[in-house]
C-alpha positions as CSV (number, residue, x, y, z in Angstrom):
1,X,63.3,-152.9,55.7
2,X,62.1,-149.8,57.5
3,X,60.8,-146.7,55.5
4,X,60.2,-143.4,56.7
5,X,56.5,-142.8,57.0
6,X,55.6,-139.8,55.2
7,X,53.5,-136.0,56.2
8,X,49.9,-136.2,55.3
9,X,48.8,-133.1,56.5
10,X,50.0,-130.3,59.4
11,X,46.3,-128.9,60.7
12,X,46.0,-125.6,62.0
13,X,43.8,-125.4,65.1
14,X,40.1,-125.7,64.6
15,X,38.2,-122.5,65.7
16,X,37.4,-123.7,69.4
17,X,34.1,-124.1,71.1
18,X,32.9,-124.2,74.5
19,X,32.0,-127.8,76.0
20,X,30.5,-126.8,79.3
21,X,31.7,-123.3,80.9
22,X,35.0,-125.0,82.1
23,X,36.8,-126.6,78.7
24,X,37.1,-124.5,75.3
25,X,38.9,-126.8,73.2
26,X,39.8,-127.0,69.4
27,X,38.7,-130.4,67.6
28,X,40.9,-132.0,65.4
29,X,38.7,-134.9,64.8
30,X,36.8,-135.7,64.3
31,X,35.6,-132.5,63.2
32,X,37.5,-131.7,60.2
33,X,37.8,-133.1,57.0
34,X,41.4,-134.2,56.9
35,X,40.6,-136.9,59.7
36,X,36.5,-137.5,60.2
37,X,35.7,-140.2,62.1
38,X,38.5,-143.5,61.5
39,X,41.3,-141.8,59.7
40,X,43.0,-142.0,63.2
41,X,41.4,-145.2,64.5
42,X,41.1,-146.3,67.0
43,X,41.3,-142.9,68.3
44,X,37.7,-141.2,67.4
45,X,38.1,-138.0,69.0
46,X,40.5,-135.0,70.1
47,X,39.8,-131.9,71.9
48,X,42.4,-129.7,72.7
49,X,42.0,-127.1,74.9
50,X,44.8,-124.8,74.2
51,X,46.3,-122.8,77.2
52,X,44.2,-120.1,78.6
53,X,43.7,-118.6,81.8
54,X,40.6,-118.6,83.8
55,X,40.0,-116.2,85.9
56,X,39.1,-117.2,89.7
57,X,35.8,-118.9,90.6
58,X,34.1,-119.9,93.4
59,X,32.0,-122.3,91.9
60,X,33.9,-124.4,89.4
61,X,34.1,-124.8,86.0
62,X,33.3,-127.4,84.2
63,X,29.9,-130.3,82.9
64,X,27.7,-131.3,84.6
65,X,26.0,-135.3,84.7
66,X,26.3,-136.6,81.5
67,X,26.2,-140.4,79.9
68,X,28.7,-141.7,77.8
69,X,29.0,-145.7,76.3
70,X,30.6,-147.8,74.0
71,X,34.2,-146.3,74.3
72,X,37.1,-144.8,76.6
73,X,37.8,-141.0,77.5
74,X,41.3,-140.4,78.1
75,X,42.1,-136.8,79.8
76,X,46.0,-135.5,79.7
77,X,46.1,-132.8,81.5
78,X,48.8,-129.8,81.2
79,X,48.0,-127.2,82.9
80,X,45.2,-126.5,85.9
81,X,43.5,-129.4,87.6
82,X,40.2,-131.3,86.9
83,X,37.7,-133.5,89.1
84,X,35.9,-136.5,87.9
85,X,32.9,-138.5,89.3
86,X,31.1,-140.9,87.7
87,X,28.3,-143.4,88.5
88,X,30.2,-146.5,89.2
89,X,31.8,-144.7,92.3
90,X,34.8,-143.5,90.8
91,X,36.4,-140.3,91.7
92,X,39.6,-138.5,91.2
93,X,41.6,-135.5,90.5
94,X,44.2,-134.7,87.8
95,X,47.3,-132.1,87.8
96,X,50.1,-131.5,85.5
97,X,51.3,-134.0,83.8
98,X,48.6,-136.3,85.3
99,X,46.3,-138.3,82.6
100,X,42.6,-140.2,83.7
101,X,41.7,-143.1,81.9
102,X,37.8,-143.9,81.9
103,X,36.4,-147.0,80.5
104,X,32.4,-146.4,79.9
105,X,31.9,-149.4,78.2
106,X,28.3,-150.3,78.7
107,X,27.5,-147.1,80.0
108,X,27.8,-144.5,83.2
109,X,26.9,-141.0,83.8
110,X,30.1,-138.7,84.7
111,X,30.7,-135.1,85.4
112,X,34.1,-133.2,85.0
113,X,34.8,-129.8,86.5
114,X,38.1,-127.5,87.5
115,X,39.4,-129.2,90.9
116,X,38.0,-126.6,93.7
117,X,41.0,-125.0,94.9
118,X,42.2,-124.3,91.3
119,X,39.1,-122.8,90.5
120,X,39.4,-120.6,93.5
121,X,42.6,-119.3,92.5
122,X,42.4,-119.3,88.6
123,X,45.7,-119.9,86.1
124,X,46.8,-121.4,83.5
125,X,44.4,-124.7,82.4
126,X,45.4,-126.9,79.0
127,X,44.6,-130.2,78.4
128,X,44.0,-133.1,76.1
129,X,40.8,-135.2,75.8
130,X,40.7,-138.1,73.5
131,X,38.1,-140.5,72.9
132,X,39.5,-144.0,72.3
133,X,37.2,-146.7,70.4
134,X,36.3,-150.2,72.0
135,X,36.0,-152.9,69.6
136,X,32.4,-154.5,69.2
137,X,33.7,-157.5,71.7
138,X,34.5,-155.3,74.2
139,X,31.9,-152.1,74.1
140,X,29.8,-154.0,77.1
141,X,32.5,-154.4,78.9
142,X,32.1,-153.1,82.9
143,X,32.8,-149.4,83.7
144,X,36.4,-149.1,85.1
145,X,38.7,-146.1,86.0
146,X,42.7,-145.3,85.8
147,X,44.1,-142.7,87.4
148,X,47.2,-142.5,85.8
149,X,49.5,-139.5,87.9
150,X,52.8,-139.0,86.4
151,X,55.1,-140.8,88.9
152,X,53.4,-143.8,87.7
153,X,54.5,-143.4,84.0
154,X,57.3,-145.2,82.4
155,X,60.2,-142.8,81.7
156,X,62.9,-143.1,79.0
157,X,65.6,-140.4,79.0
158,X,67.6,-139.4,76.2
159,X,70.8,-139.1,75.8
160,X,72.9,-135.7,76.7
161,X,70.0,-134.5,79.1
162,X,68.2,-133.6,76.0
163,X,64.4,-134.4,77.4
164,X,62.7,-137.3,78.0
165,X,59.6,-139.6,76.8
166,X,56.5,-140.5,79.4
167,X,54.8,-143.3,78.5
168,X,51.5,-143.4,79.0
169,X,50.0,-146.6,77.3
170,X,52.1,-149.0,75.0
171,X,55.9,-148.9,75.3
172,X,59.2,-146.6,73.6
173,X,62.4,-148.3,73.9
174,X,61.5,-151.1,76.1
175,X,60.1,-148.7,79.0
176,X,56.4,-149.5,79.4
177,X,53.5,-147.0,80.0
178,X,50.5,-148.2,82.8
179,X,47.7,-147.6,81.3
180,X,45.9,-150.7,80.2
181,X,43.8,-151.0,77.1
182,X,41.9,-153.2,74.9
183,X,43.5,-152.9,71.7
184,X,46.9,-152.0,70.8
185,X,48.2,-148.3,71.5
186,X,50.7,-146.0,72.2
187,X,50.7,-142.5,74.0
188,X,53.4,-140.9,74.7
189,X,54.2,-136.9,75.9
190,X,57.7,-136.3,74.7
191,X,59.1,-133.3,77.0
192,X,62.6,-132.3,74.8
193,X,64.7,-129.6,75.3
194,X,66.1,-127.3,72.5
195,X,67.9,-129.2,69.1
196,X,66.6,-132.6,70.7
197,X,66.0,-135.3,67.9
198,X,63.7,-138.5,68.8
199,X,63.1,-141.1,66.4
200,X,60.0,-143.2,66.6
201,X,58.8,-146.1,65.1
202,X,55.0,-147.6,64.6
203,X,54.0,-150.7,62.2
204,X,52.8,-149.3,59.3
205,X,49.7,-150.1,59.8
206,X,49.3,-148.3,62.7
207,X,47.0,-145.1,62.2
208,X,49.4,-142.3,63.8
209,X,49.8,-138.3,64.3
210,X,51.1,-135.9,67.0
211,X,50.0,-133.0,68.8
212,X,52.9,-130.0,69.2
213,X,51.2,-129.1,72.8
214,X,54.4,-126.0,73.2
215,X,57.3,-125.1,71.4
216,X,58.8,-126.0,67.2
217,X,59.3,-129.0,65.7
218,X,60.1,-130.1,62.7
219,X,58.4,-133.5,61.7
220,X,60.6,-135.4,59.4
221,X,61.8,-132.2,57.8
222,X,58.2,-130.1,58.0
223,X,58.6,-127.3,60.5
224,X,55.5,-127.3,62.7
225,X,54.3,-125.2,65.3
226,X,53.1,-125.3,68.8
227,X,48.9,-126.4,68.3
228,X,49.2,-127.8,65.3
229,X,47.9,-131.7,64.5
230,X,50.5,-133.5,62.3
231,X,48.5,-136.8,60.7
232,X,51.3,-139.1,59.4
233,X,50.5,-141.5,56.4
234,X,50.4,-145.4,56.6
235,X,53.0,-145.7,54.0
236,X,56.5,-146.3,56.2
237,X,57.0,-147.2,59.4
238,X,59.8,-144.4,60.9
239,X,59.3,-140.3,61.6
240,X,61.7,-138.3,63.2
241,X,61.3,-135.1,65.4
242,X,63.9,-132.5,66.1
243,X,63.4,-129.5,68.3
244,X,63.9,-126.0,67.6
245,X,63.2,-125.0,71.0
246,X,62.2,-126.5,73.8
247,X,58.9,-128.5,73.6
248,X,56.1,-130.7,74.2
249,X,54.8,-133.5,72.0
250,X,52.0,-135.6,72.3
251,X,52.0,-138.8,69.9
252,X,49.6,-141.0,69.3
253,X,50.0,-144.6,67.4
254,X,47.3,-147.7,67.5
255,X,46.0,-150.9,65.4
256,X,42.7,-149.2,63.8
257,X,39.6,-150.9,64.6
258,X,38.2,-152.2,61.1
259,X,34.4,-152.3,62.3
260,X,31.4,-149.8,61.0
261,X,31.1,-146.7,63.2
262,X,27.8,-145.1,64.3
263,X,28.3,-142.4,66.8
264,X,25.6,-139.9,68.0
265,X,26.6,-137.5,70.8
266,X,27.9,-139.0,73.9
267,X,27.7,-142.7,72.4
268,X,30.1,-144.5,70.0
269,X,28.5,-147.8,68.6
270,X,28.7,-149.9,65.3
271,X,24.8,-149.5,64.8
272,X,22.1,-147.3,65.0
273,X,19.9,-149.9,67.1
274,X,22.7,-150.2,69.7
275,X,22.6,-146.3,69.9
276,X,18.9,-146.2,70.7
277,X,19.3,-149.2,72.9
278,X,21.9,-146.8,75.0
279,X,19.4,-143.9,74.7
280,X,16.9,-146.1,76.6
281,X,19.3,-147.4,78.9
282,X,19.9,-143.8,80.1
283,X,16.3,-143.2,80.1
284,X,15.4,-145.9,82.3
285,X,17.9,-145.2,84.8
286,X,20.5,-148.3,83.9
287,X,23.5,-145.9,83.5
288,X,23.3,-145.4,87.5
289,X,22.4,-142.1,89.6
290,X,24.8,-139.4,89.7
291,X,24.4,-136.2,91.3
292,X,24.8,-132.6,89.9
């Protein structure tokens, strides 16, 4: 029989921090103590950057050349508009509502920035990156690149015109999301109007937790407010969200990824040696060539 899954913990935006000049973001893991580095497995990381407005720019925003290896980066974006490059020849930019999936793998050099034309004008900018884990079968796996824009997203629509659920990886309700990865996961951005209730269900076992990206929600019973993290517990299976006003929810379920977890800056490994084997990599040039 079902059981309601219960609230761990609501956590209040992180003090942010700058990650480049182009994304200041808040980390709710896995910065702080409630999640560290597996509670939400096999998510490692999430940076939020919380809206903001930049002001207009003729050289964009953003980081430059960078490596990264042994995982995914996921980027769901909001508000504002972002560029990507990376060394295996991939390119592409995001809008509202749009979400790139990059698989390093065994290792590339990338650069993000605010798409040109944005930066020329300025506005709004919010987004969502996550780092996703790859198991240690899978962390040499080849570079690859999805750019997921939001007509390609499964849809489910609730009833009475109350909002609707994108699905971005896994599947709600029988509507599947596009993205393809190599464990199981769901990702979801619920967009529900005022008084909307959406129930959800995950096996327990499944690490999961929600961002509230606009509006109020309450979270089986526990009011929570816009950028604020809510980390469910593994003890049930069911959580329920109802609206207060209108607003946007990002939810995040997967299978955890039981394997030891060694990460040092841009790298996520399961030991130390693989890290310094990916340090030397970069150093002798196997990551590719990338230009500023």
């Amino acid at each position: 029989m079902s059981s309601q899954r219960s609230v761990e913990a609501v956590i209040a935006p992180p003090p942010p921090h700058m990650v480049g000049d182009g994304f200041r973001v808040h980390n709710f893991f896995p910065g702080t103590k409630q999640i560290g580095k597996t509670r939400m497995s096999p998510f490692f990381m999430l940076d939020y950057g919380s809206k903001i407005d930049f002001s207009p720019k003729d050289e964009p925003r953003g980081v430059g050349v960078h490596p990264h290896a042994g995982f995914e980066t996921v980027t769901i974006a909001y508000h504002g508009k972002v560029a990507h490059h990376d060394s295996a020849g991939n390119s592409g930019i995001i809008g509202e509502g749009d979400v790139q999936w990059m698989t390093a793998g065994l290792g590339l050099l990338h650069k993000e920035y605010h798409e040109e034309e944005f930066s020329k004008k300025g506005g709004p900018f919010q987004m969502v990156q996550l780092w996703v884990n790859l198991p240690a079968k899978d962390k040499k796996t080849k570079p690859k690149y999805q750019e997921i824009t939001n007509s390609k997203m499964g849809r489910y629509n609730l009833p009475g015109e109350k909002g609707f659920v994108e699905v971005i990886a896994g599947e709600y309700n029988g509507v599947k999301g596009p993205a393809t990865t190599f464990t199981p996961i769901h990702a979801y951005n619920a967009r529900l109007k005022k008084d909307a209730k959406l129930d959800l269900s995950f096996p327990k076992e499944y690490n999961t937790g929600l961002l509230v990206i606009e509006g109020n929600v309450k979270v089986n019973g526990i009011n929570v407010h816009a950028d604020h993290f809510v980390l469910l517990k593994n003890d049930g299976e069911d959580l329920s969200i109802e609206t207060t006003e209108d607003s946007i929810i990002l939810i995040l379920s997967g299978e955890p990824i039981n394997e030891p977890i060694v990460a040092y800056g841009p790298f996520v490994m399961n030991t130390w040696e693989e890290i310094e084997k990916a340090i030397d990599d970069v150093n002798a040039g196997k990551f590719g060539v990338l230009a500023d």
